[in-house]
C-alpha positions as protocol buffer text, in pm:
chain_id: "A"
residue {
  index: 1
  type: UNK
  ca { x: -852 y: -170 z: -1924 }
}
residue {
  index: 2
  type: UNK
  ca { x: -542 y: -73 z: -2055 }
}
residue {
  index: 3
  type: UNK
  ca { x: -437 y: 229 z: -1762 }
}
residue {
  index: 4
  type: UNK
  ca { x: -566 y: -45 z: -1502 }
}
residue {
  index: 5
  type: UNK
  ca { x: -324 y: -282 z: -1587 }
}
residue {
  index: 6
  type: UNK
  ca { x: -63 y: -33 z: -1583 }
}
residue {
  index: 7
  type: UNK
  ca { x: -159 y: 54 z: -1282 }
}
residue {
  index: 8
  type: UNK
  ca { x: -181 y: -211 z: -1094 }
}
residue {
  index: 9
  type: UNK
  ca { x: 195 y: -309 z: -1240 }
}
residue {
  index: 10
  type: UNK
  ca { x: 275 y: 31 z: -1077 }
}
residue {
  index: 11
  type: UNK
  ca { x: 190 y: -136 z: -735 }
}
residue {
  index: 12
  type: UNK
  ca { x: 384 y: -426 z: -794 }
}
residue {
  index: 13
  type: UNK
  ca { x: 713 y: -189 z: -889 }
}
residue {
  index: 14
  type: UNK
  ca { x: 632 y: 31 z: -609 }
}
residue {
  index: 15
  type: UNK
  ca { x: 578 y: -278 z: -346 }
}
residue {
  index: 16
  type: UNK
  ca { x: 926 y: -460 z: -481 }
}
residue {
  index: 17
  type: UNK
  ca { x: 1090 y: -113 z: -478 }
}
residue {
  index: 18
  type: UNK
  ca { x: 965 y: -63 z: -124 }
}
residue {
  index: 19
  type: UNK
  ca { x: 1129 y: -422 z: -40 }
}
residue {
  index: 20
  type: UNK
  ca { x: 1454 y: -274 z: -183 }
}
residue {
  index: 21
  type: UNK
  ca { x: 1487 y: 25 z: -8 }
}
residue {
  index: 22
  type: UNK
  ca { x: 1298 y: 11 z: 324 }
}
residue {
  index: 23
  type: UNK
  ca { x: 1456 y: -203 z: 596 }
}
residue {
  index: 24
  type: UNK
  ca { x: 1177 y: -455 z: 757 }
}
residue {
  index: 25
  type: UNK
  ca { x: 981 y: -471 z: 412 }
}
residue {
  index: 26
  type: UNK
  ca { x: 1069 y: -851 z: 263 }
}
residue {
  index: 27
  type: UNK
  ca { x: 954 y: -1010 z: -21 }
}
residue {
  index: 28
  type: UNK
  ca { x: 1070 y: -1383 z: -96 }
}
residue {
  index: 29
  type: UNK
  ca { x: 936 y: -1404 z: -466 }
}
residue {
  index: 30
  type: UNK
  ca { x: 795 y: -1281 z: -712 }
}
residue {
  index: 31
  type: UNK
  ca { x: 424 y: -1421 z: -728 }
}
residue {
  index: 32
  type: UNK
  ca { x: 448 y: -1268 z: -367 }
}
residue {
  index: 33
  type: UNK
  ca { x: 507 y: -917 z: -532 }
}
residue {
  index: 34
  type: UNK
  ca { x: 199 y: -983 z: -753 }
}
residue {
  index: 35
  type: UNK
  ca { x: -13 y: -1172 z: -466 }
}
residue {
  index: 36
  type: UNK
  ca { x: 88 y: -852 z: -220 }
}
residue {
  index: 37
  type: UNK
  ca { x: -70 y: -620 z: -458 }
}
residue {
  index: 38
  type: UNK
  ca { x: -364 y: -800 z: -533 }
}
residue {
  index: 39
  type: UNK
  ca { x: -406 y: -803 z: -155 }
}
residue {
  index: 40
  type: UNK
  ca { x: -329 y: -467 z: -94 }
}
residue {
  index: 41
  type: UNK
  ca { x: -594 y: -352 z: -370 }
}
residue {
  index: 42
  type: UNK
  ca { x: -910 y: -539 z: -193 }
}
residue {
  index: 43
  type: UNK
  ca { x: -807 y: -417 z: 98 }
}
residue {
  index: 44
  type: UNK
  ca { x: -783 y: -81 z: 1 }
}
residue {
  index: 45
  type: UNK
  ca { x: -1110 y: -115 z: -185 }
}
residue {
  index: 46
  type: UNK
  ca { x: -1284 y: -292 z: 99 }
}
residue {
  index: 47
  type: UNK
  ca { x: -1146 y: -205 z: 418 }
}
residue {
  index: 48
  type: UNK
  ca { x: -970 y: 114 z: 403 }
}
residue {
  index: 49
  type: UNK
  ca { x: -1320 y: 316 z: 339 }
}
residue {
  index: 50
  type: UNK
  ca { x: -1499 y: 189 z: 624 }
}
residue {
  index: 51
  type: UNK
  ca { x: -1128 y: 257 z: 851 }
}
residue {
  index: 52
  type: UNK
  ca { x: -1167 y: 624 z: 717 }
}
residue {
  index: 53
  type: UNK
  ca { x: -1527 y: 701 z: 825 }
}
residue {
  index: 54
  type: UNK
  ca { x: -1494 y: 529 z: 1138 }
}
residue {
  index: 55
  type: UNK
  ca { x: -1155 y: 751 z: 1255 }
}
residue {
  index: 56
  type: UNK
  ca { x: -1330 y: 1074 z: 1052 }
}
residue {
  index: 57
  type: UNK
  ca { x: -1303 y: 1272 z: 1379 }
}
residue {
  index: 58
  type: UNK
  ca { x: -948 y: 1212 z: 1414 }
}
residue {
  index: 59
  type: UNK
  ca { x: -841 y: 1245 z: 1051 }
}
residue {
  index: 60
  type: UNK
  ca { x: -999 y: 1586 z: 1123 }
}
residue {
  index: 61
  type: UNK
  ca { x: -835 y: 1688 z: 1408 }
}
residue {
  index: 62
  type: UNK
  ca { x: -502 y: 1575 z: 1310 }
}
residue {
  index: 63
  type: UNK
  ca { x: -544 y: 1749 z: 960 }
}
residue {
  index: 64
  type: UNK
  ca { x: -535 y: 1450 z: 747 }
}
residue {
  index: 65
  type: UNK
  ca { x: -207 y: 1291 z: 881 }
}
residue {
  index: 66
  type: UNK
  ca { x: -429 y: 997 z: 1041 }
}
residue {
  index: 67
  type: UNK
  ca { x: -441 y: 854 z: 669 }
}
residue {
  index: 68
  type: UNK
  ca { x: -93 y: 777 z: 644 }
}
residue {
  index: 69
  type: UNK
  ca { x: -176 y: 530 z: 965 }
}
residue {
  index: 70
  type: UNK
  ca { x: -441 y: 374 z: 800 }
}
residue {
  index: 71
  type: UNK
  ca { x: -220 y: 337 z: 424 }
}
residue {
  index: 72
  type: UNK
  ca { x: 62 y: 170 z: 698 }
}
residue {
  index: 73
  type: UNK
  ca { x: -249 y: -37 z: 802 }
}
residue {
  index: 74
  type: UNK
  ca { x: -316 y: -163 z: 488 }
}
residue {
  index: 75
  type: UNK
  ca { x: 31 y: -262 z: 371 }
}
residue {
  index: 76
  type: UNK
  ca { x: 105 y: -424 z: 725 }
}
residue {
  index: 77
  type: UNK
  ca { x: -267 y: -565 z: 678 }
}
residue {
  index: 78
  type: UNK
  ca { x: -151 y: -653 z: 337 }
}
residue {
  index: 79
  type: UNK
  ca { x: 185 y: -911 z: 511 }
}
residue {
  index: 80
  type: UNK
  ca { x: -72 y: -1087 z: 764 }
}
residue {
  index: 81
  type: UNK
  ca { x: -240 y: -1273 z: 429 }
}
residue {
  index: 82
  type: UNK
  ca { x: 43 y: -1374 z: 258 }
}
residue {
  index: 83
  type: UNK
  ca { x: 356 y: -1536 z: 390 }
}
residue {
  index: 84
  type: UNK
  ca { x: 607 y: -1460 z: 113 }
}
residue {
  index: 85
  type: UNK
  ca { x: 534 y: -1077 z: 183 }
}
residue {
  index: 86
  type: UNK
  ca { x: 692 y: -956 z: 549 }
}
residue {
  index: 87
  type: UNK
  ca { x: 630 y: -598 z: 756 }
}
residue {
  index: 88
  type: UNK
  ca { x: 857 y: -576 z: 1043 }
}
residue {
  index: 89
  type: UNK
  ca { x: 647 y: -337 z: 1285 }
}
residue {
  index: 90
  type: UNK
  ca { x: 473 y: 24 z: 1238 }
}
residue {
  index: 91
  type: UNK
  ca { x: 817 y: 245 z: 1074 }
}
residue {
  index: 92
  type: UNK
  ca { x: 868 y: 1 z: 824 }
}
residue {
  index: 93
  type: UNK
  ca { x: 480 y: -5 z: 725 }
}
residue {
  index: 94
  type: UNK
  ca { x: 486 y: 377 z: 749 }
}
residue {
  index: 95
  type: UNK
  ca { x: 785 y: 424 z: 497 }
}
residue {
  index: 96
  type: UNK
  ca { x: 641 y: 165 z: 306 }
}
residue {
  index: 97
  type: UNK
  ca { x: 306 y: 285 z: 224 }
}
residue {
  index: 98
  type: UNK
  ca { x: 458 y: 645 z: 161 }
}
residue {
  index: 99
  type: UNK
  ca { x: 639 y: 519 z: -135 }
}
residue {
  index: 100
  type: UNK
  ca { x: 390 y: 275 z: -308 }
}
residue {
  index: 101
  type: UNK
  ca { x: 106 y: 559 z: -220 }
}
residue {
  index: 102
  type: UNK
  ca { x: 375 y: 838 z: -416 }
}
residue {
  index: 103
  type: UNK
  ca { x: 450 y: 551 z: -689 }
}
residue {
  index: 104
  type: UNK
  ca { x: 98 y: 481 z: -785 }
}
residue {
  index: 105
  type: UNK
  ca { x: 29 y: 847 z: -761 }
}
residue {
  index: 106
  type: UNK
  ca { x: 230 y: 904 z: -1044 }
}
residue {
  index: 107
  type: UNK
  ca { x: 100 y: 567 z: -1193 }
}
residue {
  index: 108
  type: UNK
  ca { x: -255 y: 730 z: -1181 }
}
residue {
  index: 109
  type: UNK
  ca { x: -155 y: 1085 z: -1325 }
}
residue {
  index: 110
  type: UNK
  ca { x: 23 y: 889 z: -1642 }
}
residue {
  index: 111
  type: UNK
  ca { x: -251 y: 649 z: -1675 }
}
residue {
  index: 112
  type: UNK
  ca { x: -505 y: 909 z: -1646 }
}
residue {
  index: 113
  type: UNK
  ca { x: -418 y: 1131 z: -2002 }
}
């Protein structure tokens, strides 16, 4: 329960650090930070799988670099629920999902000892 929670307050750094850093990411509040990540979890539990078996053949093809498309998806999927949590168009939700996705990498390989 523990590594989950730390986890998951990975996201939330990674998400406001993304804010900071990347022009076209926004975030008004906090509670948007936290709501954002929450979001950005069920989508990435629900949606993301069936995105990655239905573009298989291209994530082939292109050698895996389709994926970072559908992480951009999410987070950019992620601002159309909430309206404290902005993605200005594809470069910002690109940049965006390549930190949080390197952030809670390293979140998981702590956690995960």
């Amino acid at each position: 329960m523990m590594g989950f929670i730390v986890r998951f307050l990975m996201v939330v750094f990674a998400l406001w650090l993304a804010a900071q850093i990347v022009p076209g990411i926004e975030v008004r509040s906090t509670s948007s930070v936290v709501a954002a990540a929450v979001i950005l979890g069920l989508l990435n539990a629900i949606v993301r799988p069936i995105l990655i078996l239905l573009t298989l053949p291209l994530t082939i093809v292109t050698l895996g670099l389709f994926l970072l498309v559908i992480n951009a998806a999410m987070l950019w999927g992620a601002s159309l629920f909430l309206h404290g949590f902005v993605v200005k168009g594809f470069v910002a939700a690109l940049l965006g999902s390549i930190l949080v996705s390197a952030i809670s990498w390293v979140g998981q390989r702590v956690t995960a000892k």
